[in-house]
Structure formats: structure tokens, C-alpha cells
N, C-alpha and C positions, 0 to 999 in steps of 0.2 A: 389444478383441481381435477382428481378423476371422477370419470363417469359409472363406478361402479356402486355408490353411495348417492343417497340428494344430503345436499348441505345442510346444514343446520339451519341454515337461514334460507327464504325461498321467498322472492317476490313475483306476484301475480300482477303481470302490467297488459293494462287493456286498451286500446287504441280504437278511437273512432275517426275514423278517413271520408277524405274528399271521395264520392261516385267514382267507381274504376280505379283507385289508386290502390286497394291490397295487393295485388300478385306484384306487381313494382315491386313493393315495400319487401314482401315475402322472397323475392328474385334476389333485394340487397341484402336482408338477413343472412339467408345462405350462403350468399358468394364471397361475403366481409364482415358482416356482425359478426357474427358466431365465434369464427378464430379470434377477432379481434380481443371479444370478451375473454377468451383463456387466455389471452397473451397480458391483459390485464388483469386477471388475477379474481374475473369469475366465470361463472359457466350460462351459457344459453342451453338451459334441460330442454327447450320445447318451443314450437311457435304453433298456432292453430289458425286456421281458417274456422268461425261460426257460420254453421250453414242454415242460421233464422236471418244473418243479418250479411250480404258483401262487402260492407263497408264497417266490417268490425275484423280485426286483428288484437290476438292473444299470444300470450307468450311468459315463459317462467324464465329468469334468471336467478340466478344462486351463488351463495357466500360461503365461505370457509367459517367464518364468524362474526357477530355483529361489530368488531372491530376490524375487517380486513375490508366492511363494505364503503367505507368513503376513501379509503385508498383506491381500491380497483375503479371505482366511480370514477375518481381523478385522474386514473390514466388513461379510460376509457374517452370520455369527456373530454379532457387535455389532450389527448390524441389526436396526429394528423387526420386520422380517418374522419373521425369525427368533426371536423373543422373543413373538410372537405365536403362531408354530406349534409350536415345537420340544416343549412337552410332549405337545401332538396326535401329529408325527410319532413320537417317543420309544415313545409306549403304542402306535404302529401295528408296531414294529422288535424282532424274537427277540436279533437277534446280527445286525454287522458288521462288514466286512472290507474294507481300503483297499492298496493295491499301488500303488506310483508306476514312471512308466516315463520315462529322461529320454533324452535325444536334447538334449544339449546345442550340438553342431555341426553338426546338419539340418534342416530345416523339410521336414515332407514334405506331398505336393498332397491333399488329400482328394481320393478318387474322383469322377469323375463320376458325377453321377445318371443312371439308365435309366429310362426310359419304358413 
């Protein structure tokens, strides 16, 4: 999936964390999520830091179409990576909450970057 479009489909997953666990969570994002999610067949657009709350993490992932999402889920999921982390990530997570946004007939430009 390139980065030059957001997918048609976009889900907004909001994470509420144990005191002190985001920059962890955001340290494994970066260094394994991320790829992980392309190599299974969706994209990580974004992770945020909320700076009302430290113990809130945000982040978009993105589909090709609302049929390639329980595919990529499966391998994402079914994945070693995943099976190595998930009771690490699990004991770092209060509560979650996931919102899907489709735009099935537009592909819209990601913004340019500013300098």
C-alpha cells in the first residue's frame, strides 16, 4: 500500500495505558509495528501522543478496501511478531476503542509535509 494516497478505509484506534507505559508502546510502534503492518497488507498513516492525557495513545491504520481488511488483520495477528508481543502490549493497555472511516469512492492526497 503506498503512502502517497489514505486508503479508502481508515481506522482510528485509541488506546488507554497503564501510568508510564505510552513512549514503550510508541518505541515498539516504530521499531516493529509499522513495517510489520505493510508487510501484511495495511499501513500505519500515524501514531499520536494526546497531550491532555499521558496515558492515552492514538493511531490510524489503513486498508486497501473493506475486503483486504480481515485479511491483513490475519496476518498481522497470525504473525510471529504478534505472538511474541501481544501479552507484553495487552499488560501495557486499560481499555480500547477502534472507529473505522470509509470513503469507498475517493482516495484522498495526504498533505504535503512543511519544513
Amino acid at each position: 500500500m503506498g503512502h502517497d494516497f489514505f486508503p479508502p478505509l481508515v481506522e482510528l484506534r485509541q488506546y488507554t495505558l497503564r501510568p508510564g507505559r505510552r513512549d514503550e508502546l510508541i518505541e515498539l510502534f516504530a521499531r516493529e509495528f509499522s513495517s510489520a503492518h505493510e508487510v501484511a497488507g495495511a499501513s500505519v498513516l500515524g501514531y499520536f501522543r494526546d497531550l491532555d492525557d499521558p496515558d492515552r495513545f492514538v493511531w490510524l491504520r489503513g486498508f486497501a478496501d473493506d475486503a483486504s481488511r480481515p485479511d491483513a488483520l490475519g496476518r498481522f495477528y497470525g504473525g510471529d511478531l504478534w505472538a511474541r508481543s501481544r501479552e507484553a502490549v495487552n499488560a501495557m493497555l486499560v481499555d480500547s476503542m477502534t472507529s473505522c472511516s470509509y470513503a469507498p469512492s475517493a482516495r484522498f492526497p495526504l498533505p504535503t509535509a512543511r519544513a
